[in-house]
N, C-alpha and C positions, 0 to 999 in steps of 0.2 A: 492550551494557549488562550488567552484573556484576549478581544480583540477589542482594541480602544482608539483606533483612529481608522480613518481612511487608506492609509496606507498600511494599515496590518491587513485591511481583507484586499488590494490593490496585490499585497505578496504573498496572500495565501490561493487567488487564483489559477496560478499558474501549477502548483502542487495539486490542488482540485479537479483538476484535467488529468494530472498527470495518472494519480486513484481512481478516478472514474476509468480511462482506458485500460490500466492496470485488474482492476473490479471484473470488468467486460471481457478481456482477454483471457482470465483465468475462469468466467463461467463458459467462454467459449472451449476452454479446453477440459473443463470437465466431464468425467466419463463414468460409468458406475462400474464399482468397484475401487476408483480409487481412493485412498488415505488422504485423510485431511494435511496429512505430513507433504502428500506427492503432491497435491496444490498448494499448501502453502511456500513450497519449495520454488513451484514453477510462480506465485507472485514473488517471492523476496529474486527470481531473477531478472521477472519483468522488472522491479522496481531499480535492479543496478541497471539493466538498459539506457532509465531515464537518466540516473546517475541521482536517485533519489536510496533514501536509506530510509528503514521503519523505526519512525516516532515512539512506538510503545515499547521496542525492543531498545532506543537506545535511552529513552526515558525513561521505563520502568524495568527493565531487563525482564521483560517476556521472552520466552522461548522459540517463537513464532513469528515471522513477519509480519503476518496478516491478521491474527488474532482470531483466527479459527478457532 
């Protein structure tokens, strides 16, 4: 995303928060041993929580939420 006024970083605030808690939450549940699959699993559920969906996945069809 290109941000060209006021109001595109005014709307991207709120989504900034949303990845930052999302970010935090999934270093919180990291444990060794796990797969980058089993945290990237446990972000793309944090992110339906928010009722947020992943940017890379539905823009570039990544395979991963998170981009692990």
């Amino acid at each position: 995303m290109t941000i060209e006024t006021q109001d595109d970083i005014i709307g991207l605030k709120p989504i900034g928060q949303i990845v930052s808690s999302v970010l935090q939450r999934m270093l919180d549940t990291a444990e060794p041993g796990m797969t980058t699959l089993d945290l990237d699993l446990i972000g793309e559920r944090l992110l339906a929580e928010y009722g947020a969906r992943s940017a890379p996945q539905l823009t570039y069809g990544l395979p991963g939420s998170t981009c692990i």
